[in-house]
N, C-alpha and C positions, 0 to 999 in steps of 0.2 A: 504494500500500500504506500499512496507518496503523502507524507504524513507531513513533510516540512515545506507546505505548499507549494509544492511545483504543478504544473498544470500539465495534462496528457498533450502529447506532441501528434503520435500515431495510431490511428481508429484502424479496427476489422472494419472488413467488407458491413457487415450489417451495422457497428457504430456508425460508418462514416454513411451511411443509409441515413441512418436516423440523424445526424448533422445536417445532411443536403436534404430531408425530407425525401429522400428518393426510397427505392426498394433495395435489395442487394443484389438482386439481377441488375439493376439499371446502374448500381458504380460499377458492377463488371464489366456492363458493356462500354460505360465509360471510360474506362482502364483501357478496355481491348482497343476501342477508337483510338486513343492517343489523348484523349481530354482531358485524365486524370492522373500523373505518374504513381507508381506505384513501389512502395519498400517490398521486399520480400526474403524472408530467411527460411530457406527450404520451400517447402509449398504457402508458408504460412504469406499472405499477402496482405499489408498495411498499406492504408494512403495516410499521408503527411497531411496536418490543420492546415500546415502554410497555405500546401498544393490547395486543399477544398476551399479555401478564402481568396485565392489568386483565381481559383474556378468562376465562385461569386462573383469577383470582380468583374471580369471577363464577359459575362455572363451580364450580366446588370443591364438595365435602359432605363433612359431617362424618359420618364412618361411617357404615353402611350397614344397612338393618333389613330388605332381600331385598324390599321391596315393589314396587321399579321395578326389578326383573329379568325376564327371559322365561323360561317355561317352561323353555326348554332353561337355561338359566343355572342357574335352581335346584337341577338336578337330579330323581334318579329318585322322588321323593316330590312334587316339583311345590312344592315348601315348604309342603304341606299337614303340622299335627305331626301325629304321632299320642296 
């Protein structure tokens, strides 16, 4: 246990799930893309905070203008104005 306050550096596939609100299929396929680096000693496979907050970053927009939503997202007008 880290008892002299140091904070976790390195999450399992399912920590680091529940970090990004993702699944643990979905950092896999992250890892296997190239989007996520990954530690590994033996089979055991870590991603690094840094890496999943450099992800976030990355990842981030600044508000939103409804152009990369789906049909269903938009709504009953389809985001056509009238």
């Amino acid at each position: 246990m880290m008892s002299d306050g140091a904070s976790k550096r390195l999450y399992n596939v399912k920590e680091a799930g529940k970090y990004l609100g993702r699944s643990p299929w979905a950092i896999r396929h992250l890892i296997w893309e190239g989007y996520l680096p990954q530690v590994r000693q033996g089979r055991r496979v870590m991603v690094d905070v840094v890496d999943m907050d450099q992800f976030i970053q990355r990842h981030k927009r600044e508000g939103n203008d409804g152009n990369d939503l789906s049909p269903e997202e938009k709504g009953p007008n389809n985001g056509s104005s009238r």
